[in-house]
LUMSEKOL-433766 format. One record per residue (C-alpha): residue in one letter; x, y, z. Coordinates in steps of 0.05 Angstrom, whole numbers, padded with zeros to 5 digits, always signed. Layout:
AXYZ...
This chain:
X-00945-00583+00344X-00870-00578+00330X-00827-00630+00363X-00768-00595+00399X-00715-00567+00360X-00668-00618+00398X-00714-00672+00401X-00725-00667+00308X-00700-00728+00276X-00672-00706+00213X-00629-00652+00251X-00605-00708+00296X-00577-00749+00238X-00543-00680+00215X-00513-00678+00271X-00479-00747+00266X-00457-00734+00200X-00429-00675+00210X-00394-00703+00274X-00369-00768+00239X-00340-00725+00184X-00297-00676+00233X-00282-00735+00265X-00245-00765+00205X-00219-00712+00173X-00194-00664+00225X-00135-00718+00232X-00126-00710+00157X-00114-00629+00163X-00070-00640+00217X-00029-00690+00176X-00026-00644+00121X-00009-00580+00149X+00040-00615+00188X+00077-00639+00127X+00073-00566+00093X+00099-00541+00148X+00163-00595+00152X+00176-00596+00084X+00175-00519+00077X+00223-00513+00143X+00272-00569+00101X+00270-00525+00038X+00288-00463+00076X+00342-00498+00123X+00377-00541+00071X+00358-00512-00001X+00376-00434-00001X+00397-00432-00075X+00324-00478-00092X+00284-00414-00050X+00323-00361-00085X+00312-00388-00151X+00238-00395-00130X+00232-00326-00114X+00263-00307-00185X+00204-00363-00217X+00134-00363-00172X+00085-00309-00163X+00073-00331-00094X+00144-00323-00054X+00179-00299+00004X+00187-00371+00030X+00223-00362+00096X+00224-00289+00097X+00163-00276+00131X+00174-00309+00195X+00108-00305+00242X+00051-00360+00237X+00019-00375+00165X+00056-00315+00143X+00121-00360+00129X+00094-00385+00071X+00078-00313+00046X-00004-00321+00066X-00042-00265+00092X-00121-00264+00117X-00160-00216+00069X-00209-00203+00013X-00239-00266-00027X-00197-00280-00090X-00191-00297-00168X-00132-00339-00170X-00073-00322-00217X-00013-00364-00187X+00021-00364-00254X+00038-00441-00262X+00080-00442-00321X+00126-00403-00275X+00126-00454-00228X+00135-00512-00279X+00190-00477-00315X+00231-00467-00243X+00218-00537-00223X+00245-00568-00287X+00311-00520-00280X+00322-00544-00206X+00309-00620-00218X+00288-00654-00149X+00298-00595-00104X+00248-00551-00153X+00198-00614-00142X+00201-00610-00066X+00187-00543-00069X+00125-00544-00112X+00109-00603-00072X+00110-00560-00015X+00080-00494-00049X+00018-00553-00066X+00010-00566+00002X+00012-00498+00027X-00047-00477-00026X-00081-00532+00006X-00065-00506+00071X-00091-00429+00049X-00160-00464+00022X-00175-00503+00090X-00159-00448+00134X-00181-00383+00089X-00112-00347+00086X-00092-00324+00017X-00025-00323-00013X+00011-00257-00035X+00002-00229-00109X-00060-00258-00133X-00114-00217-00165X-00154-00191-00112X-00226-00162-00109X-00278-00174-00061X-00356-00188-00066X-00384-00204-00123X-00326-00184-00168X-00299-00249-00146X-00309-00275-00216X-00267-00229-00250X-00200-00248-00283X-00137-00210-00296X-00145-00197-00367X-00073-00229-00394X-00082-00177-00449X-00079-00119-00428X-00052-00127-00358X+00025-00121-00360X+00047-00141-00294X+00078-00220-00300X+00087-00233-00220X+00094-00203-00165X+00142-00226-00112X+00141-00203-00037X+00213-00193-00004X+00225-00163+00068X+00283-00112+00076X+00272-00104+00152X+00234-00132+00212X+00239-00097+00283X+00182-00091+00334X+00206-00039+00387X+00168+00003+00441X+00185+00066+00430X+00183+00067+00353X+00169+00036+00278X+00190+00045+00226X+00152+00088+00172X+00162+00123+00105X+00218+00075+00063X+00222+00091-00003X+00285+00080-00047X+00317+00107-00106X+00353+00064-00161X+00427+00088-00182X+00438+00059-00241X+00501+00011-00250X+00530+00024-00187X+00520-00035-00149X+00540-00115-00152X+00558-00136-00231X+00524-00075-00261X+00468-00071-00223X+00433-00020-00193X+00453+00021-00124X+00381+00017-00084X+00385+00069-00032X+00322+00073+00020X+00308+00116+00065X+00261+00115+00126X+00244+00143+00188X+00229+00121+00259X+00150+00140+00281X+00157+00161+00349X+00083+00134+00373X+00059+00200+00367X+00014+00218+00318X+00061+00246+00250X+00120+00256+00306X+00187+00227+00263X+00258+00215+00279X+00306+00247+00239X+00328+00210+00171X+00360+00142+00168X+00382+00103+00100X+00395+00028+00079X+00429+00005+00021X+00422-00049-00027X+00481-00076-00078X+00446-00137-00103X+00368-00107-00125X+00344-00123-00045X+00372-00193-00029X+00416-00164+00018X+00415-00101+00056X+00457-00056+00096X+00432-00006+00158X+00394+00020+00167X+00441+00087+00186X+00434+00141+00224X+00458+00206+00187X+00473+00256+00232X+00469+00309+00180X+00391+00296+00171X+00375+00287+00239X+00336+00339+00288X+00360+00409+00301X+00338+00428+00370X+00320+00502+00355X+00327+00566+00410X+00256+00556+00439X+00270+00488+00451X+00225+00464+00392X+00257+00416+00346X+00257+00431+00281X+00258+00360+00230X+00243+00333+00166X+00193+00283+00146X+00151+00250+00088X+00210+00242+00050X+00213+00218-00019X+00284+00205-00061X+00298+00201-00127X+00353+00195-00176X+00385+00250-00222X+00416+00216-00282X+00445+00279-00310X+00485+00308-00230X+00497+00218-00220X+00465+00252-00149X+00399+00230-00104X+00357+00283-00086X+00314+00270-00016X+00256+00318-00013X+00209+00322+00049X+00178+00367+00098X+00211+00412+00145X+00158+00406+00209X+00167+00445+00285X+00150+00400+00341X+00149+00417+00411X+00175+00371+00461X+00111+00315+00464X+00120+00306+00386X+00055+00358+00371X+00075+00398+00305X+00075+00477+00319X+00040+00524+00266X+00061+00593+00311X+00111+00616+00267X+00124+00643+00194X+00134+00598+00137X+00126+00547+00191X+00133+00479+00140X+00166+00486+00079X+00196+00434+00034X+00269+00408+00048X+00320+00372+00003X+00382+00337+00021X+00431+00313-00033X+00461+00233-00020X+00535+00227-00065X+00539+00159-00089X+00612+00163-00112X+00630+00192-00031X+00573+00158-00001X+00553+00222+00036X+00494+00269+00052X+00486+00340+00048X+00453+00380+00107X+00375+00405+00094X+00360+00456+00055X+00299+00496+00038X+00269+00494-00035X+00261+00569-00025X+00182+00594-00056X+00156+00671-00071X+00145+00701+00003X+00078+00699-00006X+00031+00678+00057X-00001+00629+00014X+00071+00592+00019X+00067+00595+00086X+00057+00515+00101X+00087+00495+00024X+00107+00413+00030X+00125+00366-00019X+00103+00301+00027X+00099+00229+00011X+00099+00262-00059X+00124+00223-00133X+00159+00280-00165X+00189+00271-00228X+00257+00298-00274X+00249+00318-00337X+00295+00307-00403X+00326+00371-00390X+00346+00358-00320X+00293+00408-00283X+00244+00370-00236X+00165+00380-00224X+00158+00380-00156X+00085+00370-00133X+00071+00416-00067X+00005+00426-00027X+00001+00494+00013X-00040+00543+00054X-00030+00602+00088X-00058+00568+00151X-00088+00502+00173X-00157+00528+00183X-00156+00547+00100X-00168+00483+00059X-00091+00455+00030X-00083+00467-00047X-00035+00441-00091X+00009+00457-00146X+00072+00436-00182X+00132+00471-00183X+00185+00464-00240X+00252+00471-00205X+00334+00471-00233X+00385+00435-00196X+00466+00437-00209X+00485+00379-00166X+00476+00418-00103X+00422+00468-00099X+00353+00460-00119X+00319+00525-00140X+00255+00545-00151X+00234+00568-00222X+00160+00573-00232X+00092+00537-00211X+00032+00513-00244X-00041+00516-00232X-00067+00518-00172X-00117+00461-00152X-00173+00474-00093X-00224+00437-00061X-00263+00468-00015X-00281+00404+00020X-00257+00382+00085X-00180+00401+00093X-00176+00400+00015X-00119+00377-00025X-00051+00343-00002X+00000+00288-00015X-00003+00303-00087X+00040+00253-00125X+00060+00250-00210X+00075+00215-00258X+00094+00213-00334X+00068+00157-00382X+00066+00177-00456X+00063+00244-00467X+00017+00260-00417X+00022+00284-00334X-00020+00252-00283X-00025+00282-00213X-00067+00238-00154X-00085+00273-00101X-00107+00257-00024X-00171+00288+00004X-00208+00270+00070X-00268+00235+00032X-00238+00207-00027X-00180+00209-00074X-00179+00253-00136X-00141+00251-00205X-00124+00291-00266X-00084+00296-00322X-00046+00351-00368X-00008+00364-00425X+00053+00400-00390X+00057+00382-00324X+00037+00451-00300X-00029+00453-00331X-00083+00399-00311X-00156+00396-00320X-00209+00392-00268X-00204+00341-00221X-00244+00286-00224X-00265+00231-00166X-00227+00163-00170X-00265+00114-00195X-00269+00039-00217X-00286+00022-00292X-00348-00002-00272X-00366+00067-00244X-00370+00056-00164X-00322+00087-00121X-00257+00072-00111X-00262+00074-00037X-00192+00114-00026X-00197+00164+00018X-00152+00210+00072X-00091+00173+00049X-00037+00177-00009X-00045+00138-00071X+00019+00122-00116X+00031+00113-00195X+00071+00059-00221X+00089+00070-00298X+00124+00012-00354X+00126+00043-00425X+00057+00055-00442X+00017+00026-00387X-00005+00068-00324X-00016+00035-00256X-00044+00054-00192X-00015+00029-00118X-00075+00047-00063X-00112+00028-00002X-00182+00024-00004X-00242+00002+00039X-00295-00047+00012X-00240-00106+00028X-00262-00134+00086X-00215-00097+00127X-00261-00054+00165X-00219-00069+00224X-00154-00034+00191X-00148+00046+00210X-00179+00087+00155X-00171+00017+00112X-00099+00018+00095X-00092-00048+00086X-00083-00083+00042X-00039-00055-00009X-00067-00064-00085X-00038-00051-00149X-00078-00043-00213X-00076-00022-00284X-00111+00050-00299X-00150+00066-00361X-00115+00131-00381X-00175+00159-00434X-00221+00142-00380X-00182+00154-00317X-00218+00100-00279X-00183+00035-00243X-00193-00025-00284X-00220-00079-00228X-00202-00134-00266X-00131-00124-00259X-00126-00098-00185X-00087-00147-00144X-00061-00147-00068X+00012-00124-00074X+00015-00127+00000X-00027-00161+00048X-00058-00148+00106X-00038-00174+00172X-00065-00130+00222X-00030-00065+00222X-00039-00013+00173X+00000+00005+00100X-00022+00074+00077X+00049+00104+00075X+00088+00077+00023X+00123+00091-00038X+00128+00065-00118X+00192+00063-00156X+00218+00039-00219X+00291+00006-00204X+00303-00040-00260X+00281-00044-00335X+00231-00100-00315X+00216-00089-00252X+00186-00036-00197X+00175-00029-00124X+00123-00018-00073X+00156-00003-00010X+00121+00000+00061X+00127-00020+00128X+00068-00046+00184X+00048+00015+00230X+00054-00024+00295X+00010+00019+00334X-00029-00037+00377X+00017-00059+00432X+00094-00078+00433X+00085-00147+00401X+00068-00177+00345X-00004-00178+00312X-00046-00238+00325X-00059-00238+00244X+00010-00238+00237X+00043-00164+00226X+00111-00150+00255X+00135-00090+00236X+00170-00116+00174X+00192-00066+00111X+00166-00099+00058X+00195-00094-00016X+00133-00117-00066X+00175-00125-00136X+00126-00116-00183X+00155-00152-00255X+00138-00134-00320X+00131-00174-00383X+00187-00170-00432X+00162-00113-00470X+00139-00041-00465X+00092-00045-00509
C-alpha cells in the first residue's frame, strides 16, 4: 500500500525546498522591482531630454507615457514571445547620452527582468504564440527597424470613449518642416456603433505634442424632422497633395433617439466627405459622394476604409453596399475627381460578393508596386485580393499565414501598411491567448505580406499594440513621414467606468512603425 500523499517523504522534502527557495528569493524580487520602479520614476521626473532621446533610440519605449501599473514601463500581458529588443539601438543611445543614457538602460535592464519574473511583455517585439515561439524576425527581408509606442490621449469617462482616430500627414506644414498630423476621432456613445459627431487633434511636432481634441460644429449631428439624427461615422482622412486639402470620408448613418441606426428610408447610408483647409484651419460641412440611383446603392459606405489618390489626382474609393441589410454587403471601388471642394463620382469597378454570412464590408486598399490590394472584412474570416488597375481584382482568396493555417481574422477590419516595395499587414487575430478580448481584437500585430503568395509571413508578425484588457479592432494605418508610419487606435472601454485590472485606460495610442533607411 501507498503511504498518504501527505504523509510521502520525497514530496515532503519538495516541499521544503521549494519553501526555503520562496523564502529567499521573494525578498530578492521585491528588491528588484522596487529599484526598477525608482529608478524609472527618477528618469522620468528629472531626465525628460534622456526619455525623449530614448524613444528616438529603443524599440521598447513609451517610458512614462503609459501611466497605469506595469504599463509605465510600456509592458503589456499577452502572447509568448521571440525577443527582438534591438540592442545596438540601445548601445548607440546610451553612448550619445553619457551617464543619463546608462541609467536608463540600467533601468530598461531591470525592467526586462521585471517582465521575465512576472510574465508581462514589453511593446514591439516579435510576437507569435504556441509553438511558433521559435521563430525569428528574418533581418532580411523584414523592413521594419523599431517600433515605438506613444499615447496621444488618455480619458476614461462614463458616458463615452473614444473610437475611430486616424490621422492624415500634411506635408511641411508643421514645426521646422515637418509634417501637419491631423487626427480625427469620434466619441462612442456606449451604444453599440452609436458615434458623436466628428472631433480633430492636431500635431506640429510628428505626435510629441498634441492639441484638442475639437469639437467642429460643422461635422457634428443634424437633428433631422422626425427627430432622428442624422451623423457621420467610420471616418478615414487623407491628404491631397495636388488641392494642399484633407479629405475626411465616412458614413452618413440615421439613429433614432437610443443610438439604434434606422434602415426605413431611401438611400438610408451613403458615404460622406468633409474637406479640412490647412492654410484657414477650417472644415467644410458633409457632403454626399453622390452614386447611380440604383437600389443596389441604397446602403453605399466607405467605412473604416484605406482609400487611396492616384498620380493624376482622382481617388479609389473602396465602398461596400446592398440594397438592404437582409442581402449579403458587396464591395467595389469607385474612382472619383475632386477640385478642392467637391468629390464626384466617376465610375466603379468590379463587384465582389460573398454569399456568406453578411458578406463583404470594411474594404480597405492599398498600392505597393504596380499592383492594388483590397482586404476585406467578413463575419468568419478576412479575405484579400489583388489587381492590376485598381478596379479589376481577382477572386478572393482566404487570409492566410505562410505556413498555410488560418490567419484567425475575422468580423473585423484589417489595414495595409506600405514602404517602397514591401507590403505589410496591421490585424487582430485569435490564436493569441486572448480569448478573453471581444471577437479577439487585441492585440494589435503588424507583419510583412508575401505579395506572389498573398499569405502573412509569421516570422515577421510582431505586437504593434498590446493588449491590456479592452479591445483594438478599430484603427487605422498611415504613412506620415519618409521613414516612418502609424497605427492609430484607442482601448474600447466597454467594462465599467474605470480602468482595466490588466491595465487599459482608454488611451489613443500612436504605434510609429520605423523603417530602415532604404526602400529597397
Amino acid at each position: 500500500m501507498y503511504a498518504p500523499v501527505l504523509d510521502r517523504p520525497e514530496l515532503k522534502f519538495r516541499r521544503v525546498v521549494k519553501a526555503h527557495f520562496a523564502f529567499r528569493l521573494l525578498p530578492i524580487i521585491r528588491v528588484v522591482k522596487l529599484t526598477a520602479k525608482k529608478v524609472m520614476i527618477e528618469v522620468e521626473e528629472n531626465l525628460y531630454a534622456v526619455k525623449r532621446e530614448i524613444e528616438l533610440s529603443l524599440t521598447v519605449t513609451g517610458l512614462g507615457d503609459i501611466n497605469s501599473g506595469y504599463s509605465r514601463f510600456g509592458l503589456s500581458r499577452g502572447p509568448r514571445v521571440c525577443l527582438d529588443f534591438r540592442r545596438e539601438y540601445s548601445m548607440q543611445a546610451c553612448k550619445r547620452l553619457g551617464n543619463g543614457g546608462g541609467l536608463v538602460a540600467f533601468g530598461a535592464g531591470l525592467t526586462m527582468m521585471m517582465a521575465l519574473l512576472d510574465g508581462w511583455l514589453p511593446v514591439g517585439m516579435a510576437c507569435s504564440d504556441g509553438e511558433s515561439d521559435k521563430a525569428t524576425i528574418d533581418s532580411a527581408s523584414d523592413v521594419i527597424a523599431e517600433i515605438r509606442l506613444t499615447r496621444a490621449l488618455q480619458e476614461i469617462h462614463p458616458d463615452f470613449c473614444w473610437y475611430h482616430p486616424r490621422v492624415a500627414a500634411i506635408p511641411g506644414r508643421g514645426t521646422n518642416g515637418q509634417p501637419l498630423i491631423i487626427m480625427t476621432l469620434q466619441k462612442h456613445l456606449r451604444v453599440s456603433d452609436f458615434y458623436s459627431g466628428l472631433f480633430y487633434m492636431v500635431s506640429r511636432d510628428m505626435g510629441r505634442t498634441w492639441e484638442g481634441p475639437r469639437e467642429v460644429p460643422e461635422l457634428g449631428w443634424q437633428k433631422q424632422p422626425d427627430g432622428s439624427i442624422l451623423a457621420v461615422a467610420d471616418v478615414t482622412p487623407g491628404y491631397h497633395p495636388q488641392t494642399g486639402k484633407v479629405i475626411a470620408l465616412g458614413a452618413y448613418v440615421y439613429y433614432d433617439r437610443h443610438g439604434r441606426q434606422l434602415d426605413d428610408r431611401p438611400r438610408f447610408s451613403q458615404t460622406a466627405y468633409a474637406v479640412y483647409d490647412p492654410v484657414r484651419d477650417c472644415w467644410s460641412r458633409w457632403q454626399i459622394l453622390q452614386l447611380p440611383e440604383v437600389e443596389k446603392f441604397n446602403l453605399a459606405r466607405s467605412a473604416c476604409s484605406q482609400w487611396l489618390v492616384e498620380a493624376d489626382g482622382t481617388l479609389l474609393v473602396p465602398l461596400y453596399f446592398t440594397p438592404r441589410w437582409s442581402v449579403p454587403l458587396a464591395v467595389t471601388v469607385a474612382r472619383c475627381e475632386f477640385d478642392g471642394e467637391k468629390l464626384r463620382f466617376l465610375v466603379h469597378g468590379d463587384e465582389l460578393t460573398l454569399p456568406e454570412m453578411r458578406g463583404l464590408a470594411e474594404p480597405s486598399l492599398a498600392k505597393c508596386g504596380a499592383e492594388y490590394y483590397l482586404t476585406l472584412r467578413n463575419d468568419l474570416r478576412g479575405y484579400v485580393t489583388r489587381g492590376k488597375d485598381g478596379l479589376s481584382w481577382e477572386p478572393i482568396r482566404p487570409w492566410l499565414f505562410d505556413d498555410g493555417s488560418e490567419l484567425g481574422s475575422y468580423n473585423t477590419q484589417q489595414h495595409w501598411l506600405v514602404w517602397g516595395e514591401h507590403l505589410y499587414l496591421s490585424y487582430t487575430r485569435q490564436g493569441a491567448n486572448n480569448d478573453h478580448i471581444f471577437r479577439h481584437r487585441a492585440p494589435l500585430f503588424v507583419a510583412k505580406v508575401d505579395r506572389q503568395s498573398l499569405r502573412v509571413i509569421r516570422a515577421t508578425e510582431r505586437v504593434a499594440v498590446p493588449e491590456r484588457g479592452a479591445e483594438l479592432g478599430n484603427f487605422g494605418a498611415t504613412l506620415v513621414a519618409p521613414f516612418e508610419s502609424w497605427i492609430t487606435v484607442a482601448e474600447g472601454m466597454f467594462f465599467g467606468q474605470g480602468p482595466h485590472p490588466r491595465g487599459a485606460d482608454g488611451s489613443v495610442f500612436i504605434s510609429r512603425i520605423m523603417w530602415r533607411g532604404n526602400t529597397e
